[in-house]
Structures are given as C-alpha cells and as structure tokens.
C-alpha positions, 0 to 999 in steps of 0.5 A: 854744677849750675851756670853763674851769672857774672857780675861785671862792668861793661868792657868795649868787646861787649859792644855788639851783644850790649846793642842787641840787648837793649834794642831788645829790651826797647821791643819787650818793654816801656819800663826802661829808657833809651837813648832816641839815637838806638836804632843807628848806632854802630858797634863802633860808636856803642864800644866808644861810648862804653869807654867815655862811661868807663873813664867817668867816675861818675857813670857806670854800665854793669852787666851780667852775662851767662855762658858769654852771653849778656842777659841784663844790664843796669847803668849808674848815673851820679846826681851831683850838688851843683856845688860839687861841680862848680870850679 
C-alpha cells in the first residue's frame, strides 16, 4: 500500500516542524509570504499563534503530512465586507 498524505488542520504539537517548513520554504522560494518576525520565533509562540488562528472562525491553517512529517501547508484568511464587522 502507498503512503497517504493527510489532510488536516494544524494542531499546536505541530509547532516545531510548521517552523522549519516555512523557514524552508522562505529559503526555496518568493512565491509565498512570510511574516518579518520568522526568523525569531520560538515553538512556543508559533504553537500560541496556531491556537489564536485555531479559535478565528475567520482563519484556518490546513496542513498536510506524510509519515508524521509536515510536507506543505496553506493557511485561509476571511476577507469581510466591513458591514460584516461593523458592531
């Protein structure tokens, strides 16, 4: 049987290898954009950061994995109608 990729949001243990895709990915290639502050951040503050996105209901990280490892990721922003936001 072939190896499956999975398809799955991003959870907090996943912190340390979701920092070491995207600073590789930072270093492969200028199609995707990261955020400035990359190269500082610890574990601790990506696994916090993956909670605030976690509980937007406007913001998703999604993730794919192969045997236990993170092999791409695509993160989903809303753009709202700033009628939607206005209180």
């Amino acid at each position: 049987m072939a190896d499956e990729v999975v398809i799955r949001g991003a959870q907090t243990s996943d912190a340390e290898q979701l920092l070491s895709l995207m600073r590789q990915l930072e270093m492969e290639t200028t199609t995707i954009a990261v955020d400035e502050a990359l190269p500082d951040l610890t574990i601790t503050e990506e696994a916090e950061q993956i909670d605030l996105i976690n509980e937007s209901p406007y913001d998703q990280i999604i993730v794919a994995e192969l045997e236990g490892d993170l092999i791409g990721i695509v993160t989903l922003q809303a753009v709202l109608d700033e009628s939607e936001t206005a209180s």
